[in-house]
N, C-alpha and C positions, 0 to 999 in steps of 0.2 A: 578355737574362737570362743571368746568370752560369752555367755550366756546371762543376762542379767533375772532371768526366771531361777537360772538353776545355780542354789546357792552351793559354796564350797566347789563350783564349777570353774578349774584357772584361777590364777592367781589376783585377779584384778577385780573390782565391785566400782559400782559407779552409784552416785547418788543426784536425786532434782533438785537442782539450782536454780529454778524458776521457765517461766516460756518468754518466748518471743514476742515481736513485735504480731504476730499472724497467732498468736493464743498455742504455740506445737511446745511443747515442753523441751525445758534444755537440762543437762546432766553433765556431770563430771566425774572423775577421776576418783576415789575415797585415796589420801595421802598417806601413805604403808604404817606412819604410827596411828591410825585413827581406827585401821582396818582388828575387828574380832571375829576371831572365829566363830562363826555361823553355822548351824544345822540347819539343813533346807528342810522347810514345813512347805507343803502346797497349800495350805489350807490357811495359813498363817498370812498368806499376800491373798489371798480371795475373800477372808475374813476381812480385813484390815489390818490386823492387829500393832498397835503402836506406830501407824502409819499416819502421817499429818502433812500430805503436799505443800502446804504451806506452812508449818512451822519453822522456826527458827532455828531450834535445835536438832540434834542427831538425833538418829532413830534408832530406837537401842536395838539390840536381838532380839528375838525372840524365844525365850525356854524350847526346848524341845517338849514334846508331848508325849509324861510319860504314857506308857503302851501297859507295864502291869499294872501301876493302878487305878488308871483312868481319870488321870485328874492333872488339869493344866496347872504350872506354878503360875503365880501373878505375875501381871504382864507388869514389868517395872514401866513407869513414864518417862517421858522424855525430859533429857537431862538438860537444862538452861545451857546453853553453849556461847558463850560472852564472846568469843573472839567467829561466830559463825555472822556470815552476811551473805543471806538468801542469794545473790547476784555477785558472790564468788570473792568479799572481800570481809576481814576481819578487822575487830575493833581493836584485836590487842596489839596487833603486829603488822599493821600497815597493810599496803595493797599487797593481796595472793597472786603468785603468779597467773601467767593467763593458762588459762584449759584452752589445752591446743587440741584437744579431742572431742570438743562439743561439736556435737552431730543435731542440725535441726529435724523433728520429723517430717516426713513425707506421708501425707496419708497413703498415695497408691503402693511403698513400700508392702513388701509380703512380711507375716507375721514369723516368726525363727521357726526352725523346725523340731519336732518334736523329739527330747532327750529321753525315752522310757514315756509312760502312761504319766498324764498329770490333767490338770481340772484348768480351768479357761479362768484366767484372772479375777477376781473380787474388783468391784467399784472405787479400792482403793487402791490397786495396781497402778505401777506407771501402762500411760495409754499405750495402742500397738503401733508397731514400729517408729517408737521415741526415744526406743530407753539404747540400744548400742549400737557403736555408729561397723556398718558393715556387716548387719547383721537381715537376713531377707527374711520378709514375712512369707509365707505361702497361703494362712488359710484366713477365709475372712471371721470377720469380726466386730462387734458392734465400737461404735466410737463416739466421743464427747463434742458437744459443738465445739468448744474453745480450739480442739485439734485442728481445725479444719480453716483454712483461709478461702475467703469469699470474693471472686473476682463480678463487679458488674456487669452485667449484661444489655447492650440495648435493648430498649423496653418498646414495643413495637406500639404502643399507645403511643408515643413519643412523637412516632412516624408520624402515626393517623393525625393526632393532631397538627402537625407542620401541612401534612397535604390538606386537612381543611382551612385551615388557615391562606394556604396558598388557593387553593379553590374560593376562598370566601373574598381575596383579594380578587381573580380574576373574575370572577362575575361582579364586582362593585367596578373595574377598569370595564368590562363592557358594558354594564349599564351608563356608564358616562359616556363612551364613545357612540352609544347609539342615542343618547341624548344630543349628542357633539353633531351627530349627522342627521336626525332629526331636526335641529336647529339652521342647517345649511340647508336641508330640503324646503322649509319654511321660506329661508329667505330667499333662495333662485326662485319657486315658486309666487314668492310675490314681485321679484322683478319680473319676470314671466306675465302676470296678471298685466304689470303695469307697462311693459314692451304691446301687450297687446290692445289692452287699452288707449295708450297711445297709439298704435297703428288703427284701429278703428276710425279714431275721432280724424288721426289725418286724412283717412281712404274718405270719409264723408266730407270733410272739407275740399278735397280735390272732388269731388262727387257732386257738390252744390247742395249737401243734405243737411247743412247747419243751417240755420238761421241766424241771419248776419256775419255769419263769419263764412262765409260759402265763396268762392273762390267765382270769378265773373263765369258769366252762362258762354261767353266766346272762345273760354280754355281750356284747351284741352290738348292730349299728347303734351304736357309739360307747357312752357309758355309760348310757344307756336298756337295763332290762332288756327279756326280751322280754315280758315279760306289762304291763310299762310304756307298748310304744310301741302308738304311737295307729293305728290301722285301721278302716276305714271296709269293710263287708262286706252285700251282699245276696244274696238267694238265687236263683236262674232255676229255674223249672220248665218243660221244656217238655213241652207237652200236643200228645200224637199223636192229630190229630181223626179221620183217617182207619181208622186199624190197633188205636187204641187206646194204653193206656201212658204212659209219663211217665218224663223222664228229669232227672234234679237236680244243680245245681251253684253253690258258693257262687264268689262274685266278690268277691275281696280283692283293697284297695288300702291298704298298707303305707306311709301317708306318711313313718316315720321314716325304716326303710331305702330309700325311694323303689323298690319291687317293687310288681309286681303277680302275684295267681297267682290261676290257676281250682284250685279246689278239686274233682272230680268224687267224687259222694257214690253208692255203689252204691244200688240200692231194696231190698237184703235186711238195711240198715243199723236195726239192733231201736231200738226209741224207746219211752217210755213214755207212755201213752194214760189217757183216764180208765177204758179198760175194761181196763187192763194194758197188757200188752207187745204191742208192733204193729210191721209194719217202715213204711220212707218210702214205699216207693208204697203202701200201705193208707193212711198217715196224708194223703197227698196226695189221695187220693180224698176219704176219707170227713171228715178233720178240717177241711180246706180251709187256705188259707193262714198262720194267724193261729195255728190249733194244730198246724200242723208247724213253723212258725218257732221256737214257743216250745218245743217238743219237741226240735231240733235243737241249741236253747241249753241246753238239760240234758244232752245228751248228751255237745256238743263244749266246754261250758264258755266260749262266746263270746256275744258280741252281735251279731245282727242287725237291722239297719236298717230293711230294707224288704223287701216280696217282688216279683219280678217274674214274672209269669206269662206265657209265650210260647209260644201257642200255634202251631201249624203253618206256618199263612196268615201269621200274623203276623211268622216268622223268614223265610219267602218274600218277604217285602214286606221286610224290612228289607236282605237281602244287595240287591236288586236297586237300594235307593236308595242303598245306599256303593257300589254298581258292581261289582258281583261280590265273591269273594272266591278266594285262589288257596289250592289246601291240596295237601300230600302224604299222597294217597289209599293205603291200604292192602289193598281190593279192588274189582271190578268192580262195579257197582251196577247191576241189572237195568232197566231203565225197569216203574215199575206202570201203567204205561197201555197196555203191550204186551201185545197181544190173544192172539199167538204165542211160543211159547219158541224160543227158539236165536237171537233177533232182537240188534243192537245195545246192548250196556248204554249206561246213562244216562250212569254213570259209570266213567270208566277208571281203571283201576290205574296210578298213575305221581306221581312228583313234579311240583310245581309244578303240579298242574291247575286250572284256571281253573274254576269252578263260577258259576252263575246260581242265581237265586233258587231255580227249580224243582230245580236239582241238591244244592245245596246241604242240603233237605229232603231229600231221597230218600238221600244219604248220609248223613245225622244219626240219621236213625233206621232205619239196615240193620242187620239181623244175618242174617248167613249162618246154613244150618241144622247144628247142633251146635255152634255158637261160645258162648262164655260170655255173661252179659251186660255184663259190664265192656265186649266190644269196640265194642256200639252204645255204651256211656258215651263212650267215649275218642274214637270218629267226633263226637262232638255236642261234646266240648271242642274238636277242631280246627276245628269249623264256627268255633266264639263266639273261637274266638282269629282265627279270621281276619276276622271282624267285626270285634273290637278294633280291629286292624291298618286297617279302610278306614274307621271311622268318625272324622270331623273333630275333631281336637286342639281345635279351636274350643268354648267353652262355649256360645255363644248357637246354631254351627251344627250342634252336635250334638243343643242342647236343638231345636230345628226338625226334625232328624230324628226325634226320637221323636213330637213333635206329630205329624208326617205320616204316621206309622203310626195315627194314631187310633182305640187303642187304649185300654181301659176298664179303668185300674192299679185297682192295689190302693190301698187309702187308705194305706196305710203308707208309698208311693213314688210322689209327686207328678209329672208329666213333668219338673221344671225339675230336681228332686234327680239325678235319673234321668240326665237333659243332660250334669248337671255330672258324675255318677260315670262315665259313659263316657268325658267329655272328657279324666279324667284316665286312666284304663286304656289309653285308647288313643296316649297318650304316651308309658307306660310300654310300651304292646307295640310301638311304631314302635323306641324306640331299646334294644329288647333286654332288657330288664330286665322280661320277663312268663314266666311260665312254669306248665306245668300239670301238676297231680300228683292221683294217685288215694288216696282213704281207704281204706286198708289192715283190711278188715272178714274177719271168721275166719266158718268154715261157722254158727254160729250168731249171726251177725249184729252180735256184740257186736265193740269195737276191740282189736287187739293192742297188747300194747308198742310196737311199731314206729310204728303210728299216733299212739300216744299221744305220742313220742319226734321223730319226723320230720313228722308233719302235726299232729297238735292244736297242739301246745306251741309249735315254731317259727313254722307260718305263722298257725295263728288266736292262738296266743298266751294259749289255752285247757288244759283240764285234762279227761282225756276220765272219763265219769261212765256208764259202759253202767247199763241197768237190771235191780235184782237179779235174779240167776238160779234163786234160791228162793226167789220171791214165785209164780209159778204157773207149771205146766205149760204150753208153748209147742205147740199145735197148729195143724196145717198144712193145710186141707180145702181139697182140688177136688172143684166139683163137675161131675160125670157125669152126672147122672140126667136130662138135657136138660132137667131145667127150672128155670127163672133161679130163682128165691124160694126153690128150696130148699138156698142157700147161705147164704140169708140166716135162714132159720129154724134151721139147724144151728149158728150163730154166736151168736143168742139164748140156744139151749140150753146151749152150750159155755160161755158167762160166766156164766150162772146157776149152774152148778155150778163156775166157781171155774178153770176155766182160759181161760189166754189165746189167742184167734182171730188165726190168722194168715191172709190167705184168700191161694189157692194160683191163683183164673182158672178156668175153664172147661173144662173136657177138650175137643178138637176132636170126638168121637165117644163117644157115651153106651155104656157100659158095663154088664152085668146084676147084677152083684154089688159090694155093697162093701167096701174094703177097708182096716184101720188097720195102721199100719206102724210099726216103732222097730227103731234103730239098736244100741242100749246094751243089752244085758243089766239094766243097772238101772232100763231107762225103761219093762220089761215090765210091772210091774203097773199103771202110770201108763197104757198102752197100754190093757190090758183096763178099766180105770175109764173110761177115752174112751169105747171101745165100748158099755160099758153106757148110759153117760149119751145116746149118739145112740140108742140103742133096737137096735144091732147083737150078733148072737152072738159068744161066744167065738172061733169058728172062724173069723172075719173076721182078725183079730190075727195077725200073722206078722213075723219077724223080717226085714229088709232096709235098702234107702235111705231116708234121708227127706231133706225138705227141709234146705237148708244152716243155715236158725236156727230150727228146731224139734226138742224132742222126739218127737213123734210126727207122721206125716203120714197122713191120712184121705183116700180117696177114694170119694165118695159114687157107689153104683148106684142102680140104678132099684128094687135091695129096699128104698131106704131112704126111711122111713116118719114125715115128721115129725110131732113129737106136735101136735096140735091144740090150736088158741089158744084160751086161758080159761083 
């Protein structure tokens, strides 16, 4: 193998014809007449000596170096070579053939291996692994930049800037989009404002709360007035079998405005009777259902449908098959079966109490002592409102609930009417739209404005019609005299002469003397004509209380003498 180090090495020398496109040096062939014989110096290629990479001309030899006298001949220079072209072509003779043996360098090439000891190139050696082609470097070595070709690399600055750039895009797309949707919050929120403002001003215009622009005072439930819309209405009595008593309440169902409400009706409420003026529990005793029903239509100016009569047992048996009822009780409720005082009440004072059948009775008809009677009223509306509430939305299984009471109605309210009118109250009290209000009745029994105004007109839809107040004096008799019949002969005599019987119950404890009583300054001569008519003295008549819807109130002693029948 040719050695380009080792001169006189093979028959072949090769010389630099310039580098490549990548700076690696390219070499060629020396053409056999050009070639002199050369003595190899080591020191002679590490020196430089007469070596010019880029010159034009040939590079002469080199003297050898004599050894006895120590003294180099002078390096001849480089001789002008007119027909030499650095990149393999001559001036004198046209294009040189082509060097079929140029070998580009490789840098990772190995360096040739070592012929005997020698010294590592001079600065002006051809560089390593450039100078013959097939020839392997092994040891390393330093090298020139021009040798060495430089591929790009990406620059990871490159990256970073593309991902800020991408990051500075995607944060400017969502500041717009949260602008974008900020902007649509804006605006549903002010249609929003302006839906409700609208809804407002219409609720108060349906409401009558604008001024001038208020919708008439007779509409309501849409344009149905209120004496227009349609209601379905019966009556409850319930009959206290144990204590005695009776306490009354109509049952409205409002199909227009879809309401239901109990109506609770006091018993000092005056009606007019065939024997005059009378209040509801006399008219419930003594007329029975058919003429308090039609009593109560003169009075409140509405229709009644039916009546239903519910006796004691029978509101016992009803709570216990809807499965109780829960009510917010208002006081303690004694048990009446309690032998001993100071024992457990029935019933406790507290919200949300769960009541049974037998509880349920026992606060429907309590009155503590000195309460009015409106508060047993209002106990017996919360009992029937919470019945509403547990009896079956269902028509067939509500009309089976009442079959199972097997109870003896009134012919006026059939069981199935009955099914059906709870089925629908009790839809109306589940989803809130039931509610219960008291008839607003004055000391003498008749209705106030307010009645007339808040209950007659709005919920029955009626026109309230009390009964004249000078058609007859209004008398009030308890009797005392411990004996039953002579309440009932003093009520004979009292309408025979032209006043109207109110009867007043029973005194717990008979009395020796009797006595008639008026309020008014003007009701005193009416007073003493009472007096005379029961067969009593002047001196009985005294001014004081009387009953809340009578002129005069009488209470029968044991002087009192009634006249004999015939």
């Amino acid at each position: 193998m040719n050695d380009r180090y080792d001169a006189g090495y093979g028959d072949e020398q090769y010389e630099l014809v310039g580098y490549d496109e990548y700076g690696r040096p390219v070499y060629r062939q020396v053409p056999a007449q050009r070639q002199a014989p050369q003595q190899y110096d080591p020191y002679a290629q590490q020196q430089g000596y007469g070596y010019d990479p880029y010159a034009t001309g040939q590079q002469q030899p080199v003297p050898p170096y004599d050894f006895g006298t120590g003294q180099q001949p002078p390096v001849t220079p480089y001789d002008t070579y007119d027909g030499y072209d650095p990149y393999g072509q001559t001036a004198t003779s046209g294009q040189q053939p082509r060097v079929a043996e140029q070998t580009a360098y490789i840098p990772q090439q190995a360096r040739p291996a070592d012929h005997g000891q020698r010294q590592d190139p001079g600065p002006g050696a051809p560089g390593p692994g450039g100078g013959y082609p097939g020839h392997d470097d092994g040891d390393d070595r330093d090298y020139r930049t021009e040798q060495f070709a430089f591929v790009e690399e990406p620059d990871q600055d490159s990256e970073d800037v593309i991902d800020w750039l991408a990051f500075t895009e995607n944060r400017t797309e969502r500041r717009e989009e949260a602008k974008r949707r900020a902007r649509s919050r804006l605006t549903a929120l002010v249609v929003v404002l302006a839906l409700v403002a609208a809804g407002g001003v219409g609720y108060l215009w349906y409401a009558g709360k604008l001024p001038g622009l208020s919708a008439p005072a007779d509409k309501k439930g849409g344009t149905t007035s209120v004496a227009a819309q349609k209601r379905d209405v019966i009556v409850v009595h319930l009959h206290d079998t144990k204590k005695g008593g009776t306490a009354t309440a109509l049952l409205v169902d409002n199909a227009t405005t879809k309401q239901g409400t109990t109506v609770l009706l006091p018993n000092s409420l005056a009606l007019s009777g065939d024997d005059g003026t009378t209040t509801l529990a006399k008219s419930v005793e003594d007329d029975g259902s058919s003429g308090t029903r039609e009593a109560l239509d003169t009075v409140l100016g509405t229709s009644i449908q039916g009546t239903w009569r519910l006796d004691t047992p029978y509101l016992q048996n009803l709570v216990d098959l809807v499965g109780n009822v829960e009510v917010d009780t208002d006081a303690d409720v004694p048990d009446p079966a309690a032998e001993k005082k100071g024992e457990a009440p029935l019933v406790n004072k507290g919200e949300g109490q769960t009541l049974s059948g037998k509880m349920a009775v026992a606060y429907a008809t309590y009155r503590a002592p000195g309460e009015p009677a409106n508060a047993q009223l209002e106990r017996f509306g919360q009992v029937m409102h919470g019945v509403l509430r547990k009896v079956s939305s269902d028509t067939q299984a509500a009309t089976t609930t009442v079959q199972t009471l097997a109870q003896i109605l009134d012919p006026s309210l059939t069981d199935k009417d009955l099914g059906t009118f709870l089925a629908k109250l009790s839809d109306l009290a589940k989803s809130g739209d039931f509610k219960t209000a008291v008839l607003p009745v004055q000391s003498d029994g008749t209705l106030s404005a307010e009645a007339s105004d808040n209950v007659v007109k709005d919920v029955l839809g009626g026109t309230a019609k009390s009964p004249d107040q000078g058609a007859a004096v209004r008398v009030s008799v308890q009797n005392a005299t411990g004996v039953k019949d002579n309440a009932e002969k003093a009520r004979v005599v009292l309408l025979n002469g032209g006043f109207t019987f109110l009867e007043a119950g029973a005194a717990s404890t008979a009395r020796s003397t009797s006595e008639v009583t008026y309020a008014d300054a003007a009701d005193k001569q009416d007073a003493v004509e009472v007096a005379k008519t029961l067969g009593l003295p002047d001196s009985a008549v005294t001014k004081g209380e009387v009953s809340s819807n009578a002129n005069v109130s009488v209470v029968l002693g044991q002087d009192y003498e009634p006249a004999p029948a015939g």
